[in-house]
C-alpha positions as CSV (number, residue, x, y, z in Angstrom):
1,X,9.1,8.2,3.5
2,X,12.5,7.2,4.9
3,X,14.2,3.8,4.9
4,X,16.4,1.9,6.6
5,X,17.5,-2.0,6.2
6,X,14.9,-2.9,9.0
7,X,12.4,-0.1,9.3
8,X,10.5,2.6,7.4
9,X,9.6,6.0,8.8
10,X,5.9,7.4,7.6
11,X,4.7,10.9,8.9
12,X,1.3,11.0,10.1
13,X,0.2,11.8,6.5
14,X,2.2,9.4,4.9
15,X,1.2,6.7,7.2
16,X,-2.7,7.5,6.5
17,X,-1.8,7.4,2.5
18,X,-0.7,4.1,3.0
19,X,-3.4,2.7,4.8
20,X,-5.9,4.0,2.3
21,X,-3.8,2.4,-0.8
22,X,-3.8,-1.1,1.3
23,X,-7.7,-0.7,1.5
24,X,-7.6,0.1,-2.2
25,X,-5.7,-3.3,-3.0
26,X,-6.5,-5.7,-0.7
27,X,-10.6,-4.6,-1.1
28,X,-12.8,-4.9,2.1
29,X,-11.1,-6.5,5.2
30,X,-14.2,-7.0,7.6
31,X,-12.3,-8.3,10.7
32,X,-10.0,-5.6,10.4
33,X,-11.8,-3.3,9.4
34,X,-13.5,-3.5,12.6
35,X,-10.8,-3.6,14.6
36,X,-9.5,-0.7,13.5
37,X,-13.2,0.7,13.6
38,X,-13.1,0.4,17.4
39,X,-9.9,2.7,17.7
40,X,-11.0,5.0,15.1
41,X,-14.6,5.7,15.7
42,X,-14.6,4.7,19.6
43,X,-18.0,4.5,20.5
44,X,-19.8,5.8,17.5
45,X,-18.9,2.2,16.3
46,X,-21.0,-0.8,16.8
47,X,-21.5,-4.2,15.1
48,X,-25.1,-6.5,15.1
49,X,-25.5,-10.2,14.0
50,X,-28.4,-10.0,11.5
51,X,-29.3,-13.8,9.7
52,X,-25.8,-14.8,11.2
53,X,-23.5,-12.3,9.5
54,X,-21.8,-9.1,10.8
55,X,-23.1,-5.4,10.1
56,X,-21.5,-2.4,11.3
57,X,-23.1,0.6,12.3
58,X,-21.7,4.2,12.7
59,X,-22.2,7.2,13.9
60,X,-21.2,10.4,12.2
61,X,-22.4,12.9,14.9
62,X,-23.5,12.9,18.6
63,X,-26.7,14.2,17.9
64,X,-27.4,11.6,14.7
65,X,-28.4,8.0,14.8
66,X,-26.4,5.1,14.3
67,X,-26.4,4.1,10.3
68,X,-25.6,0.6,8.9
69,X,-22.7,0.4,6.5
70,X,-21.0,-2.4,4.1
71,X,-17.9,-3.2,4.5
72,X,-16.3,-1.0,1.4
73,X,-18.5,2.2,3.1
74,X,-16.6,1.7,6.2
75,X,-13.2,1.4,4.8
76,X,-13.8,5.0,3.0
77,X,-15.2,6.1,6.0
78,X,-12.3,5.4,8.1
79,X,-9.9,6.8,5.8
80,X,-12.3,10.3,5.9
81,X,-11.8,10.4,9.8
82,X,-8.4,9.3,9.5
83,X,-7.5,12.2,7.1
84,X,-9.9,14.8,9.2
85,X,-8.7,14.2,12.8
86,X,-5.4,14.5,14.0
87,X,-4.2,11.3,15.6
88,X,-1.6,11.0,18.1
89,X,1.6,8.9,17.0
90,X,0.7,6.3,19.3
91,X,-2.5,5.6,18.4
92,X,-1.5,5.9,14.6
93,X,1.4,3.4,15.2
94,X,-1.5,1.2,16.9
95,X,-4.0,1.3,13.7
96,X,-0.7,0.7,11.6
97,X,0.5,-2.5,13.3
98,X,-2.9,-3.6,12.7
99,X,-3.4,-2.8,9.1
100,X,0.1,-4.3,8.4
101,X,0.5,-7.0,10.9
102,X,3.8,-5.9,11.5
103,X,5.3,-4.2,14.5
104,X,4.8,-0.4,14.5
105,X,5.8,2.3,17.2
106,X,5.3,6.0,16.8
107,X,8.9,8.1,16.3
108,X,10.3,10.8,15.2
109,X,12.9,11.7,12.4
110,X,14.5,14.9,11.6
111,X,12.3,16.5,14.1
112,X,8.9,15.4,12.5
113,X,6.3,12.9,14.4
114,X,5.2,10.0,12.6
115,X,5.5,6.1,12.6
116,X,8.3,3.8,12.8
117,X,7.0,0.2,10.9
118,X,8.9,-3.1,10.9
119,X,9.4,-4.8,7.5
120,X,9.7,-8.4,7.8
121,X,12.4,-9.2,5.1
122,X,14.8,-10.7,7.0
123,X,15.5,-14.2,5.8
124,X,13.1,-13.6,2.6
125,X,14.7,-15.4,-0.4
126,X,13.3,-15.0,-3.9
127,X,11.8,-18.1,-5.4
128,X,11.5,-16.4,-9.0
129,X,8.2,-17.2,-9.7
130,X,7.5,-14.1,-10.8
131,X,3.9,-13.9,-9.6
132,X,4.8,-10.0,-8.4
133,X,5.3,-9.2,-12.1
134,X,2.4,-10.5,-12.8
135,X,0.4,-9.0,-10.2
136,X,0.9,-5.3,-10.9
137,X,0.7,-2.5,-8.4
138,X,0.8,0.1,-11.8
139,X,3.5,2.8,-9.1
140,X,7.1,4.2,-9.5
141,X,8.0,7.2,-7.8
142,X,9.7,10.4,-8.7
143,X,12.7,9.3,-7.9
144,X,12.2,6.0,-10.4
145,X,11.3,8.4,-13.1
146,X,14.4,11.1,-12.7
147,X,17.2,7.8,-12.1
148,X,15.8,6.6,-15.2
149,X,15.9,10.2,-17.2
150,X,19.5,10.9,-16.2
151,X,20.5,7.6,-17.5
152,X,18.8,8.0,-20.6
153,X,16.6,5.0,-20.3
154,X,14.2,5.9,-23.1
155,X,13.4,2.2,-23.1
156,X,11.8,2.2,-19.2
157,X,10.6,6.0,-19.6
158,X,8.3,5.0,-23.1
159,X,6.2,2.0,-20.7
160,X,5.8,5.1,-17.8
161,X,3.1,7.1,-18.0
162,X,3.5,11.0,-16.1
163,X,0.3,12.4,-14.9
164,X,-0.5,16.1,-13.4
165,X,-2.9,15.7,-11.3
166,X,-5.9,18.6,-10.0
167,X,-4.2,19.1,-6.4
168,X,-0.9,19.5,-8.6
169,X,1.2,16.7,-8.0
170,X,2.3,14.9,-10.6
171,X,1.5,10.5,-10.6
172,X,3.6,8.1,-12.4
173,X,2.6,4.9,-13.5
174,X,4.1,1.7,-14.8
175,X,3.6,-0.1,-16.7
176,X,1.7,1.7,-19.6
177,X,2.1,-0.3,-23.1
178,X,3.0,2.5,-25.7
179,X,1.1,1.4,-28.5
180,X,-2.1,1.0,-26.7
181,X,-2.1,2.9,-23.8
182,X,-3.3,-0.1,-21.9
183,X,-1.5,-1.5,-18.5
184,X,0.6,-4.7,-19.3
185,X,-0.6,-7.7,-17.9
186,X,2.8,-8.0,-16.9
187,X,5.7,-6.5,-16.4
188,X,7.4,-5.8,-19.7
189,X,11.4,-6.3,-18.1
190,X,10.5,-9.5,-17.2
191,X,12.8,-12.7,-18.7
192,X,12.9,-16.5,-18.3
193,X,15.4,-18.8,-18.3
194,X,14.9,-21.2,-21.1
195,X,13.5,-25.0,-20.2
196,X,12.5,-23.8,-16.3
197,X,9.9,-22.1,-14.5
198,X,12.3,-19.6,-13.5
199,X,12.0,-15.8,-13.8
200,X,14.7,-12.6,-13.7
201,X,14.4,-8.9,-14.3
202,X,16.3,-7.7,-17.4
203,X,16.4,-4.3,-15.5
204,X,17.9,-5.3,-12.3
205,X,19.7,-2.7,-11.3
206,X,17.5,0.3,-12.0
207,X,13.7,-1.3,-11.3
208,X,11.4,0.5,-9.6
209,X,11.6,1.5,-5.5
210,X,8.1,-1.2,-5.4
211,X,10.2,-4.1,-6.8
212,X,12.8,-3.2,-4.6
213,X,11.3,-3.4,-1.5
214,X,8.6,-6.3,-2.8
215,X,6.9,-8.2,-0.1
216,X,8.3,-6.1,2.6
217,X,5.6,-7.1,4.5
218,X,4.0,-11.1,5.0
219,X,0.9,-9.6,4.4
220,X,1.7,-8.2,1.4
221,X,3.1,-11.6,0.1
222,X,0.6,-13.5,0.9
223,X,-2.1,-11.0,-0.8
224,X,0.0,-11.1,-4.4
225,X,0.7,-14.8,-4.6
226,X,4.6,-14.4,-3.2
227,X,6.2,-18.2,-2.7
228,X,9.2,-16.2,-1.1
């Protein structure tokens, strides 16, 4: 991932790792999740009206039937095709634009193809409510964990938790209370200014890349309870 003050570049992969983690946070999405469906699955995607609600219906092969799914089936499913057929950047720009609502054209940078996506934080002004640090996302990068280690920051490191994974990579997580082992219910940096409703981070100037670039997207805000 690569960022700019207005843009972020995602490869192909990238791009498709982030559309499976908004499915994973936001939960099922019908209407878009059917939208999407359309560019996806073409025409081994259909929907019915049974008892007035929506059902979709796919198809996994030529020579199969069309099978009904629920909405959380479908999302999976997307993301299996998604990660088993090459897409062009166009059409991945497309689905993108779509699953962020927020403009997205397919790119290159440093000679590799991928997707160019808009954030919207232009004229975004914190209202320190502090509902973000409430709400969680449990990420920090590589790069969060080795800023913190070169400048000794025992006190962030002990609340991050370093994971190996089976494919290898290692995952970090934040925040992880020490003595229980627990996520915090929120985030353990955060302060309040005596006698108001108003919240600040005690670790400013080293939080993690997700703070930094918090709601980047409307979106986003409007899914975590952002008053920005």
């Amino acid at each position: 991932m690569k960022l700019n003050d207005l843009q972020t570049f995602l490869t192909q992969a990238q791009a498709i790792d982030s559309i499976a983690a908004d499915f994973g946070q936001y939960g099922p999405q019908p209407d878009l999740f059917y939208k999407i469906s359309a560019l996806i699955l073409g025409n081994d995607f259909k929907t019915s009206i049974r008892n007035g609600s929506k059902r979709a219906w796919i198809r996994r092969n030529n020579d199969q039937s069309f099978e009904s799914v629920n909405d959380e089936a479908l999302g999976f499913y997307l993301i299996h095709v998604l990660e088993t057929f090459q897409r062009d950047a166009a059409g991945m720009a497309q689905i993108c634009s779509l699953v962020f609502e927020t403009p997205a054209r397919p790119g290159e940078l440093e000679g590799e193809s991928g997707v160019w996506i808009e954030n919207q934080m232009n004229g975004f002004v914190c209202k320190r409510c502090a509902n973000c640090c409430r709400r969680l996302e449990n990420a920090c990068t590589r790069e969060d964990w080795q800023l913190w280690e070169s400048l000794g920051r025992k006190d962030i490191l002990s609340w991050v938790k370093k994971e190996q994974l089976n494919n290898g990579k290692v995952r970090y997580r934040a925040w992880i209370d020490p003595q229980t082992g627990r996520s915090a219910e929120s985030c353990p940096f955060l302060g309040q200014k005596p006698g108001t409703g108003m919240f600040y981070c005690t670790n400013h100037a080293v939080k993690p890349m997700v703070c930094r670039e918090y709601p980047y997207t409307k979106k986003h805000a409007r899914n975590t309870g952002c008053k920005g």
